[in-house]
Rosetta silent file (secondary structure, phi, psi, omega in degrees, C-alpha in Angstrom):
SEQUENCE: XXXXXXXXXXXXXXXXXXXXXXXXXXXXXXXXXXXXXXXXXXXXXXXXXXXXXXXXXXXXXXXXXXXXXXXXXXXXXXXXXXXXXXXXXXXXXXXXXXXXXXXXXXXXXXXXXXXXXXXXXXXXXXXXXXXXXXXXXXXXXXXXXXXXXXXXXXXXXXXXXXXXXXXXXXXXXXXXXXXX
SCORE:     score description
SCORE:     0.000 S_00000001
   1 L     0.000  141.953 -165.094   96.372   75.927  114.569 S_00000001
   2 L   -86.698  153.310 -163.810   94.326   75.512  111.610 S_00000001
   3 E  -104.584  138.784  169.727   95.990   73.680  108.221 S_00000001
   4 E  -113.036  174.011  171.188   94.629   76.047  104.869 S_00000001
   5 E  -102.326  106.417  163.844   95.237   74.685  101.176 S_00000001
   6 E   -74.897  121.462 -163.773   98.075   76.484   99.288 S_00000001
   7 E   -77.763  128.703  144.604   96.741   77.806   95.943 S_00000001
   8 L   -73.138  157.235 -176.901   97.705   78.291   92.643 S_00000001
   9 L   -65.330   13.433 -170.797   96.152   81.793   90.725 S_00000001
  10 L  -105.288  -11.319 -167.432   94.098   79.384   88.951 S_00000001
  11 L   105.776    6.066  178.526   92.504   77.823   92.523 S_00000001
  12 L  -108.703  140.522 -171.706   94.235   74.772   92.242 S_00000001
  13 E   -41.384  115.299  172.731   95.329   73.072   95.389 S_00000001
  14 E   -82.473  -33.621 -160.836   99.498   72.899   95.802 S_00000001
  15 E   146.244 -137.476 -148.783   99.219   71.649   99.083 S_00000001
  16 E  -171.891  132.141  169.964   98.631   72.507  102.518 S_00000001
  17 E  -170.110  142.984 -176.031  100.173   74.333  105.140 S_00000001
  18 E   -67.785  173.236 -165.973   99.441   76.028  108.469 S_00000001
  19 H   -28.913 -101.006  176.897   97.648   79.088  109.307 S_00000001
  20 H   -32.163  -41.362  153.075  100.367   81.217  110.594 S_00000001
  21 H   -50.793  -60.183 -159.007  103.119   79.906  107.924 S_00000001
  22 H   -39.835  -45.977  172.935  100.617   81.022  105.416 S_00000001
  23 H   -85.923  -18.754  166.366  100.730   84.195  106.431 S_00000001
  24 H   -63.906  -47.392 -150.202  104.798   84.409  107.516 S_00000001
  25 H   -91.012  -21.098 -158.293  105.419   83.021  103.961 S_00000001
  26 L    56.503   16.177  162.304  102.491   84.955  102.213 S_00000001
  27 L    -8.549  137.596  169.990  101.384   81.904  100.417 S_00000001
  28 E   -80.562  143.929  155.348   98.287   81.985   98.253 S_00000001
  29 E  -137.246  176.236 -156.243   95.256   80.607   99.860 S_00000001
  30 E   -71.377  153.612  157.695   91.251   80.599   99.361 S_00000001
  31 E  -138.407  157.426  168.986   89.164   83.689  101.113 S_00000001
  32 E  -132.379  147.427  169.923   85.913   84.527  101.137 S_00000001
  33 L  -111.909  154.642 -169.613   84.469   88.385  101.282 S_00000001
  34 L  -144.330   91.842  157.320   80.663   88.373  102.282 S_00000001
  35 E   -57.846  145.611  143.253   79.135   92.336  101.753 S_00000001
  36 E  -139.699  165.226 -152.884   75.526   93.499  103.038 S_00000001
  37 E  -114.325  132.009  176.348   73.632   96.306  102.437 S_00000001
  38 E   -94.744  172.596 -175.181   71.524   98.416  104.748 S_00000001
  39 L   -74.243  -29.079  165.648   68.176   99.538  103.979 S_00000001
  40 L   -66.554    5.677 -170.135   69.296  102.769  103.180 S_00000001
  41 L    30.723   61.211  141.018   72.109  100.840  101.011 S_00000001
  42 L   -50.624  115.398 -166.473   74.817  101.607  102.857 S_00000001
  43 E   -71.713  152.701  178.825   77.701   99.309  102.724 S_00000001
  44 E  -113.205  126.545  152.304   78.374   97.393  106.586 S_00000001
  45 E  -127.657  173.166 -161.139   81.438   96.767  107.705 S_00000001
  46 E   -95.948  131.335  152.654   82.965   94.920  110.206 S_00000001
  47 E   -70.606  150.112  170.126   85.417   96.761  112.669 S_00000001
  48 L  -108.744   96.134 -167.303   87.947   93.869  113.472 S_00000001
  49 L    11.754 -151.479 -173.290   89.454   93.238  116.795 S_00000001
  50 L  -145.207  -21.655  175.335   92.449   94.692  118.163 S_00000001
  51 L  -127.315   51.112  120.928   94.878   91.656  118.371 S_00000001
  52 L   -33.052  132.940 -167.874   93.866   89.958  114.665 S_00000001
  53 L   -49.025  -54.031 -159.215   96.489   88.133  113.320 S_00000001
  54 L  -108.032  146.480  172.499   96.697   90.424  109.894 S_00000001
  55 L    40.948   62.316 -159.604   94.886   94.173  110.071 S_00000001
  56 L   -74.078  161.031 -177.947   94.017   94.401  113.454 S_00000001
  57 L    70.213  -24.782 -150.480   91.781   97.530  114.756 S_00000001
  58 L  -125.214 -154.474 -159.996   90.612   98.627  111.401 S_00000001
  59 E  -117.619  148.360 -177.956   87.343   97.978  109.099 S_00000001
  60 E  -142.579 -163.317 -175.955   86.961   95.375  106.766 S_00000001
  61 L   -72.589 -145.851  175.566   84.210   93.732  104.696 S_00000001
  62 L   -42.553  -60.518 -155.504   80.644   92.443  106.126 S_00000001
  63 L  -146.148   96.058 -164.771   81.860   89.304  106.894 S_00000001
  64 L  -130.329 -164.398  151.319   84.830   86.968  105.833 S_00000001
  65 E   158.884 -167.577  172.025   87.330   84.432  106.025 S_00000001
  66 E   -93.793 -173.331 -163.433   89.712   81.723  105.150 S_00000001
  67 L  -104.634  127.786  108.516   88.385   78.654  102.709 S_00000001
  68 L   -19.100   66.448  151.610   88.463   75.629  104.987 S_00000001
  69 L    31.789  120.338  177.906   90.227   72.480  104.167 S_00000001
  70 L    72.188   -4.936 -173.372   86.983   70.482  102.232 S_00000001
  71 L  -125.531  165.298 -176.679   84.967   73.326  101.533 S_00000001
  72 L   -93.592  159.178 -144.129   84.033   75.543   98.603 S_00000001
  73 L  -102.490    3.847  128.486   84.146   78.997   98.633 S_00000001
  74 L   -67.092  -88.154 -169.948   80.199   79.379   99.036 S_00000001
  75 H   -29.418  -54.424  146.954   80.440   76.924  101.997 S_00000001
  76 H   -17.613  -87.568 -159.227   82.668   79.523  103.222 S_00000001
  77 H   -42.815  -63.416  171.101   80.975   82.385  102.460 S_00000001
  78 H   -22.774  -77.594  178.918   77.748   80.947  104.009 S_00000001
  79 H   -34.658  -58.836  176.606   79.709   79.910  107.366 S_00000001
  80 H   -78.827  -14.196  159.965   80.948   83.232  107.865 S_00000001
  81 H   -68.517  -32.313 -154.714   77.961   85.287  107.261 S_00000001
  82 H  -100.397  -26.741  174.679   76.071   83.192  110.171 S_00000001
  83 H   -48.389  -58.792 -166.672   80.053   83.024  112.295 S_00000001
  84 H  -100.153   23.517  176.866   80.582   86.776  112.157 S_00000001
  85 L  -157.965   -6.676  172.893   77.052   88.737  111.903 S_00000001
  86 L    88.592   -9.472  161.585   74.395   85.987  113.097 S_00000001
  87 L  -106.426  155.063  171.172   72.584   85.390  109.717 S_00000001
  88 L   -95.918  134.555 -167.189   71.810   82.682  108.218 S_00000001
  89 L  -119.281  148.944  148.148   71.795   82.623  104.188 S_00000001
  90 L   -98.387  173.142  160.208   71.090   80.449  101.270 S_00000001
  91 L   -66.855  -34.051 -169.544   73.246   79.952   98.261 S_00000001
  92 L   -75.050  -61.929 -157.432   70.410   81.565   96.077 S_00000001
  93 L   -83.192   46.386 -171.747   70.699   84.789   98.282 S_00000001
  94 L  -134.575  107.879 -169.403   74.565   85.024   97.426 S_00000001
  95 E  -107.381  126.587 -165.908   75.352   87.366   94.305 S_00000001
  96 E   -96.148  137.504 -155.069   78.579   86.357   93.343 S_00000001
  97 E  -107.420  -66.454 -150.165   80.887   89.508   92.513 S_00000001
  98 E  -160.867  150.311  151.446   84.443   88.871   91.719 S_00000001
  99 E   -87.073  133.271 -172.228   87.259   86.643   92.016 S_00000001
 100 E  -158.508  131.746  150.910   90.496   88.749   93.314 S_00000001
 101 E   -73.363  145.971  150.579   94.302   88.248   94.131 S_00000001
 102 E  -177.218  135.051  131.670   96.055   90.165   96.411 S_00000001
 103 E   -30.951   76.282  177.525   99.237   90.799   98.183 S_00000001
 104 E  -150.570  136.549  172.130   99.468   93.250  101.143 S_00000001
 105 E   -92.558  119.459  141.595  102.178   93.320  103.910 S_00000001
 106 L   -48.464  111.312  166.968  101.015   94.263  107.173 S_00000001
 107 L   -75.704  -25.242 -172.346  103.483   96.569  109.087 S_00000001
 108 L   -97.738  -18.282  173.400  102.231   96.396  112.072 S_00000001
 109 L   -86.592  -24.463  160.035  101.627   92.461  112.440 S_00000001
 110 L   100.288   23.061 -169.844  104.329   91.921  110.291 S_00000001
 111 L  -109.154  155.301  157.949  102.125   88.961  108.148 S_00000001
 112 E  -128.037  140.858 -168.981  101.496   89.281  104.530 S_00000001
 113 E  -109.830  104.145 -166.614   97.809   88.136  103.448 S_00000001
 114 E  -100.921   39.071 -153.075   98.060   86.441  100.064 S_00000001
 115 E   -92.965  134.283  125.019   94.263   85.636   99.410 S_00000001
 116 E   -88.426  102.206 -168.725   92.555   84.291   96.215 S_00000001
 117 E   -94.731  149.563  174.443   89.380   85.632   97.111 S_00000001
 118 E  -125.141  147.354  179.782   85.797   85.391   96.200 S_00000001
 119 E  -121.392  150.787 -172.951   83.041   88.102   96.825 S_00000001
 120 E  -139.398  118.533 -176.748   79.833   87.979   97.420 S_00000001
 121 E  -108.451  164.295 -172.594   77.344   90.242   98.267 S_00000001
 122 E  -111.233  104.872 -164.931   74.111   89.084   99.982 S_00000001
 123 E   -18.846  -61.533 -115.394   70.895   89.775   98.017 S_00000001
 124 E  -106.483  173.219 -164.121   68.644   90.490  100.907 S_00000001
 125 E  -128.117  146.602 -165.632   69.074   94.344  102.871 S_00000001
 126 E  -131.374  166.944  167.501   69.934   93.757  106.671 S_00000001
 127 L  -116.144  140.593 -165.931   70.160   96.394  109.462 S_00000001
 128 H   -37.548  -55.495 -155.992   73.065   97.112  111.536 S_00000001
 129 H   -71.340  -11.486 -175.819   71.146   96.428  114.767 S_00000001
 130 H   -96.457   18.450 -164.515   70.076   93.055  113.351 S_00000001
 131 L  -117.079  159.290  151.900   73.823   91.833  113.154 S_00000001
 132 L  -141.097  156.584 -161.455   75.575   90.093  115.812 S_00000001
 133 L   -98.078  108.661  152.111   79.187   90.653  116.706 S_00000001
 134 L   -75.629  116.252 -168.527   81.364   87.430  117.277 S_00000001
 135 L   -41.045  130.848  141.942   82.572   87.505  120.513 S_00000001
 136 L    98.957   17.512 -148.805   86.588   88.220  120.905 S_00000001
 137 L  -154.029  -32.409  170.263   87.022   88.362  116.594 S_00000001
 138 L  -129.347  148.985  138.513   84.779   91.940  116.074 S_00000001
 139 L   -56.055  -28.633 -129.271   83.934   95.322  117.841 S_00000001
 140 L   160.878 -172.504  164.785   81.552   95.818  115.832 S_00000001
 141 L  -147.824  139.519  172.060   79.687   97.096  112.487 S_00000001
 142 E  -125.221  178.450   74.818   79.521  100.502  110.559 S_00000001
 143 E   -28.106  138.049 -177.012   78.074  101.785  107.567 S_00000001
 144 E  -160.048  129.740  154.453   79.202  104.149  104.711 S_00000001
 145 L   -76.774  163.247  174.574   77.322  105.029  101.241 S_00000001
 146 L   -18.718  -74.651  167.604   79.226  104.725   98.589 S_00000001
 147 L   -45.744  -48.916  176.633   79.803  108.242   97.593 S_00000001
 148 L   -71.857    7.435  175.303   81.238  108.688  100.809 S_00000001
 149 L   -98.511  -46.805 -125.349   83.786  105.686  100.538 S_00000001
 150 L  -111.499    3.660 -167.510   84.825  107.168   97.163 S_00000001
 151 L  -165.114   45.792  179.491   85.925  110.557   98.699 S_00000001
 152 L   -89.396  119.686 -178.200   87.396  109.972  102.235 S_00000001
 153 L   -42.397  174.193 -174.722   89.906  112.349  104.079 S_00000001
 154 H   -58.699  -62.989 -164.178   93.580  110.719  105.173 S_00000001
 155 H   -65.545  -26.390  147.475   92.084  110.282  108.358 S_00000001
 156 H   -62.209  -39.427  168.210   89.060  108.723  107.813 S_00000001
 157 H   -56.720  -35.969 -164.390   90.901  106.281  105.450 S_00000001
 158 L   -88.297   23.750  178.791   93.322  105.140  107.846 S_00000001
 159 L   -96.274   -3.693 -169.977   90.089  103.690  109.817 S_00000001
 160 E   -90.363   98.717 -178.670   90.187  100.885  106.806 S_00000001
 161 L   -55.047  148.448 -141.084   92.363   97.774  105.730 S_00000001
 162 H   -68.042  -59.079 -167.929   94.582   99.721  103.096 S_00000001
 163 H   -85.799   49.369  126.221   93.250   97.811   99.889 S_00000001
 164 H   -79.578    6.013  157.973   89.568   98.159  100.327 S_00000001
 165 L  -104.752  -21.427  170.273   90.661  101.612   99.184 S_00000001
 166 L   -21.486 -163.545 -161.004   92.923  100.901   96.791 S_00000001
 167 H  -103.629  -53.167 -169.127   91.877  101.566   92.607 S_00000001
 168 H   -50.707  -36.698 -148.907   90.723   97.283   92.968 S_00000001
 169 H   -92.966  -57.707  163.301   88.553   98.427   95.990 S_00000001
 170 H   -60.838  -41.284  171.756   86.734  101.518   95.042 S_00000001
 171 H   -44.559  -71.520  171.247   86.259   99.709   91.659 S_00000001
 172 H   -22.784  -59.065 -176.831   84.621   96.811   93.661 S_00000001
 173 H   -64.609  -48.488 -176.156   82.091   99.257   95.789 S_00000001
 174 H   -36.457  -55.801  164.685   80.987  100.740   92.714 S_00000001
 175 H    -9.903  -75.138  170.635   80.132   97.231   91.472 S_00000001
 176 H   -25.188  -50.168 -178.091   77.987   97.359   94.141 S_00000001
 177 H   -86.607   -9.707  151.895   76.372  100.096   94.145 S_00000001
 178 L   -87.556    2.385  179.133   74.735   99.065   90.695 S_00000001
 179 L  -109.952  -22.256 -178.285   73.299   96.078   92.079 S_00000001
 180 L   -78.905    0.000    0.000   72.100   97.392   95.154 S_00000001
């Protein structure tokens, strides 16, 4: 089991502790979010496995992950666009979005995910069919415009990790949706 770096809200390192504490204890630690854009500028997200530790079954962003022990949260970001979708990036094709906190308990794994996160969307416009799916970790990829994130029935929502709908979340796609 992998060791993460426990955070302060400012990003500075407390100290260290594994994976799976992190998430019993809800500890802060580093994340990275990684967005793309379809050519029709659609946002893609990843469905996420079915036994993930934290939000299993539902859609999350592009790409993600934890911050690695030595690395920076572009080294991150990087890694996990080419881990979970199969591209490879620069830093200069990385638009850096937002820094974000957050708290949310998973009921059904029973972990709370504690990230100080950084987002990124990735300049360049990609196509679904052009992604690849990391074996045993995704299902998959979707698409949604905007508008249609911003005005989703119960039931389409509950296809989602909770706060990418949240007031923080929809605020976020909008971001988006002026730079794209």
């Amino acid at each position: 089991m992998e060791k993460l770096n426990i955070l302060d809200e400012q990003g500075n390192i407390l100290g260290q502790e594994y994976r799976d504490v992190i998430h019993q204890k809800g500890l802060l630690h580093g994340e990275v979010h990684v967005w793309c854009v379809t050519p029709e500028n659609e946002l893609i997200f990843q469905h996420r496995a079915k036994d993930k530790d934290t939000y299993p079954d539902l859609l999350d962003a592009t790409a993600g992950g934890h911050v690695d022990l030595g690395e920076t949260y572009e080294e991150s970001a990087i890694k996990e666009l080419k881990e979970e979708t199969g591209l490879d990036a620069e830093p200069s094709e990385l638009i850096f979005l937002r820094t974000e906190i957050r708290n949310s308990f998973d009921e059904v794994t029973g972990m709370t995910n504690h990230p100080r996160r950084n987002i990124y969307l990735l300049k360049r416009k990609v196509a679904i069919e052009d992604l690849t799916v990391e074996a045993g970790k995704a299902l998959g990829f979707v698409s949604y415009p905007v508008t249609t994130l911003l005005n989703l029935d119960e039931q389409e929502a509950s296809k989602f990790i909770p706060t990418l709908l949240d007031e923080d979340g929809l605020s976020l796609f909008k971001d988006i949706e002026k730079k794209i």
